[in-house]
N, C-alpha and C positions, 0 to 999 in steps of 0.2 A: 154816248158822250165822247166825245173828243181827247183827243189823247194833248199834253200841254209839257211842254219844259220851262224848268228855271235853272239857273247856272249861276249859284252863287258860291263862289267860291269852288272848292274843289268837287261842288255836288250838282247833282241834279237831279230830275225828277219826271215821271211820267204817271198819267193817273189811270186805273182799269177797276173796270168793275168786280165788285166781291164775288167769287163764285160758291165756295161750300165753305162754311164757318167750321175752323178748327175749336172740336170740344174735346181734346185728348187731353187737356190742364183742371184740374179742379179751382175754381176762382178761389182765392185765400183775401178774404175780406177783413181793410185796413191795415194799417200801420199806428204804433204809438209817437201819436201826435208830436209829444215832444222829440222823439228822433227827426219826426218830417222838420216841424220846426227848426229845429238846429243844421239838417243837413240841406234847410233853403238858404236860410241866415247864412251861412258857409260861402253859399253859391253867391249871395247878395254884398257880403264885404268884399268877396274878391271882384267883383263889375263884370260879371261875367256874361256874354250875350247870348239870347236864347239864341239854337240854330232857327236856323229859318222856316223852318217845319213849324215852328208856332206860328210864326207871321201867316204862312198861307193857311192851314187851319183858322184862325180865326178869319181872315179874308174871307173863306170859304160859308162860316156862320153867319156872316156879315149880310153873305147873298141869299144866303134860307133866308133870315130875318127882313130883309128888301121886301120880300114877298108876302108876309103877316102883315096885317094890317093892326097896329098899335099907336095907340099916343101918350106912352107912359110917362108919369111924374114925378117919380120915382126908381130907380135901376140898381140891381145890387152888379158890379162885376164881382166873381165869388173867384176869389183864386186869380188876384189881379196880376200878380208877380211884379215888375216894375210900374209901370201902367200905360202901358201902350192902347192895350183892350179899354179902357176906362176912357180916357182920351179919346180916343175913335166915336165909343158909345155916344161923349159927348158931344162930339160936333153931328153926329148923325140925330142927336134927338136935343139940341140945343134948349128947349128949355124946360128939360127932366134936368133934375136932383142924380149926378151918379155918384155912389157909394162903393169905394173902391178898396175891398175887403183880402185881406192875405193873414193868413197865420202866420208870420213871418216878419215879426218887425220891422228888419233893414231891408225888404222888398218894400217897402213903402216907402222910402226913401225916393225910390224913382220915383214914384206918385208927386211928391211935392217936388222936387226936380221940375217935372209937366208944369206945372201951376203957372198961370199968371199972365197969358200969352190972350185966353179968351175972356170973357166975362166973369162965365162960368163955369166954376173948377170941381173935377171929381174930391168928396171926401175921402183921404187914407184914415179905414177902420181896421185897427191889427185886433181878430176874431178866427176862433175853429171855428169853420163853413157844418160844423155839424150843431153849433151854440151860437148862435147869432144874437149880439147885441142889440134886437130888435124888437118893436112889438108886434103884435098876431096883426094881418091884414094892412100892413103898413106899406106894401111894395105892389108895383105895378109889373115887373119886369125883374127877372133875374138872368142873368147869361156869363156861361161859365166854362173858359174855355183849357180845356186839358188838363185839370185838377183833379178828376176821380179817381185816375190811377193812383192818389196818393190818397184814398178817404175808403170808407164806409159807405157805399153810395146810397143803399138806403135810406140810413139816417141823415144824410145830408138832404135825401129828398123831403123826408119829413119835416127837417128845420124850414126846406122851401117852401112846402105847402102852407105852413105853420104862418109863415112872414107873407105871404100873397094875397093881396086881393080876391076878392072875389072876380075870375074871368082873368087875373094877372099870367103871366107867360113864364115858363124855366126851359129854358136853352141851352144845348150845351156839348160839348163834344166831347171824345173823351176812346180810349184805345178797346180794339178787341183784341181776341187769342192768338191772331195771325202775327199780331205787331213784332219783330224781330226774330220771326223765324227760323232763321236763316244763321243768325248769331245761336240761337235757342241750339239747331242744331249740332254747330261748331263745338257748342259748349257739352253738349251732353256725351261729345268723342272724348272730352278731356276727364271727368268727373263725377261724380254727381251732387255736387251743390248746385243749388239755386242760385243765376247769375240773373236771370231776368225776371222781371216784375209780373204777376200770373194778373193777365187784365178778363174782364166783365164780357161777355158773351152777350151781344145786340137783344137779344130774348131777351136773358135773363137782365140787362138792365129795364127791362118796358115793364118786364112782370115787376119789377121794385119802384119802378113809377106808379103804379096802380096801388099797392100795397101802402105806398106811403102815404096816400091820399090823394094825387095828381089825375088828372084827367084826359081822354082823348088824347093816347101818348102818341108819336109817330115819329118812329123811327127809319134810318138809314144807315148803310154801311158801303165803305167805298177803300180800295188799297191804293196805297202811294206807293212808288218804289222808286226807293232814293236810289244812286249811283253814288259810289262816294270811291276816289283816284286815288286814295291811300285810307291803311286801317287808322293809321295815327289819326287823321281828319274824323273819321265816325267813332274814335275815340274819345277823342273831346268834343263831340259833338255830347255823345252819351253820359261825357261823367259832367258839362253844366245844362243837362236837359231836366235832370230830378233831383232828388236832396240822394240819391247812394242807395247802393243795394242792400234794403232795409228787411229781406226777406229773413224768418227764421230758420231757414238751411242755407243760408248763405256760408262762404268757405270760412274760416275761422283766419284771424291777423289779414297782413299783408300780402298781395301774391308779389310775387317775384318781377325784376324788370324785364324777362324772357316772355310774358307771358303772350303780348304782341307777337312774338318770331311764332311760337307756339301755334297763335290763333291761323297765325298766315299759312301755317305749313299744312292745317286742316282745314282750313279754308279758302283755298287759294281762287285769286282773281279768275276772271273772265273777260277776256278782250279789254282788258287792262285795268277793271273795275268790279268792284263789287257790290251787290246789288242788297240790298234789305229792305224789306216789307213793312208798309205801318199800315195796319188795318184803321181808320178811323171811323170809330162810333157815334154820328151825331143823331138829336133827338131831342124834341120838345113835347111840353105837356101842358095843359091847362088848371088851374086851381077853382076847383069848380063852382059853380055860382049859390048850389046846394051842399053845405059837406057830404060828403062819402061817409058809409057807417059803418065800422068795421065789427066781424064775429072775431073777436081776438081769441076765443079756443081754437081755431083752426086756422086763420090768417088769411078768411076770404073777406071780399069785399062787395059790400050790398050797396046799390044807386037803383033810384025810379026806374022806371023802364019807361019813362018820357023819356029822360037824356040820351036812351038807344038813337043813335042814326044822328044826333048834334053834329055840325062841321063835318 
């Protein structure tokens, strides 16, 4: 695959293939919801704009999905944020119903904002992606673009199965262990509190597709590596990318305004720039046409051995 740059702003970017998946982090699964909530809310009063690392992630889901062949009637965007993703969806599948879902009230805001331009307009449903307002088998299509780092991805996969059709589709992207590395490092010369978010391992999110009921899961993994011309720029790129570092070994109070000089001084540039790592996990799955039966004494999962060798 070809290597690509963008330049926006003071960043940019080239893409390379994953080579050995970092398992030196034990995954810590979820966050309580009402922190995430309120530390989106935060990001959403102040208009703050995602960096561009979301735009080309989902671009990037955009061209998986090109390739599936779907004519849903239905779409949840799970984890809309303003509703860019929603919007898209819509003009790409013009006459599917999109349902444009954020735990996050005033992220929805941007959603009605979008409104009014085409026919028809995504609905803003403020819902945890792991409780969905929905009924069993009511959705054709779910696509969910960089929301797990903030959930329980299991059980968000179950709410998925749960709401899908039979043969419906869940999409979706989302970070592995590699993702900020490079900061991961910096930080661990200074401390030892938890500065960055422990993200899901490409295995271990497929084996939690299967468990939750999902089907014929297929995954991929792929590194971006940002370039960013000042710390301050991947500063605030990082503090309106997620609701805060929500971890429970995170440092206690406030740090200090040195903390910048600090990071520079153990992590200093290269040929004027410094680079960080975003592993990105994407992956889709099917909601099978038969359910799945599960042995819940041990948490295996039993299907025909017709559906061996489907797709």
């Amino acid at each position: 695959m070809a290597d690509h740059q963008y330049a926006p702003g003071e960043s940019i970017a080239h893409q390379t293939r994953a080579s050995a998946l970092n398992r030196e982090d034990d995954f810590q699964p979820g966050f309580d919801p009402r922190q995430v909530r309120a530390g989106f809310a935060r990001r959403a009063r102040a208009h703050a704009r995602n960096p561009f690392f979301y735009d080309e992630v989902r671009e990037r889901m955009l061209e998986r999905l090109a390739l599936i062949r779907l004519a849903p009637e239905r779409i949840v965007d799970l984890g809309c944020g303003p509703g860019k993703g929603a919007a898209t969806l819509m003009r790409h599948y013009p006459r599917a119903q999109v349902l444009a879902v954020d735990l996050a009230l005033p992220m929805l805001a941007g959603v009605r904002r979008r409104r009014g331009w085409w026919r028809r307009q995504p609905w803003p449903v403020a819902a945890d992606a792991a409780a969905l307002p929905l009924a069993d088998a009511s959705v054709d299509m779910v696509f969910s673009s960089l929301m797990l780092p903030w959930c329980e991805p299991e059980r968000v996969f179950r709410e998925c199965a749960r709401v899908l059709r039979p043969g419906g589709l869940m999409i979706f992207s989302s970070l592995g262990p590699d993702s900020l590395i490079e900061l991961k490092r910096a930080w661990a010369q200074m401390d030892d509190y938890t500065h960055i978010n422990p993200f899901m391992d490409m295995h271990d999110v497929g084996d939690a597709l299967v468990r939750a009921g999902l089907a014929d899961p297929v995954m991929d993994v792929e590194q971006l590596t940002l370039e960013y011309a000042s710390l301050s720029r991947l500063w605030a790129d990082l503090r309106v990318a997620g609701a805060g570092n929500l971890n429970h070994g995170r440092p206690p109070g406030l740090r200090g305004s040195g903390i910048l000089q600090q990071l520079a001084r153990l992590w200093p540039a290269e040929a004027g720039c410094r680079r960080v790592t975003m592993e990105v996990v994407q992956g889709h799955a099917w909601a099978p046409d038969t359910p799945l039966s599960r042995n819940t004494a041990d948490g295996e999962v039993h299907f025909p051995i017709s559906r061996l060798g489907r797709r």
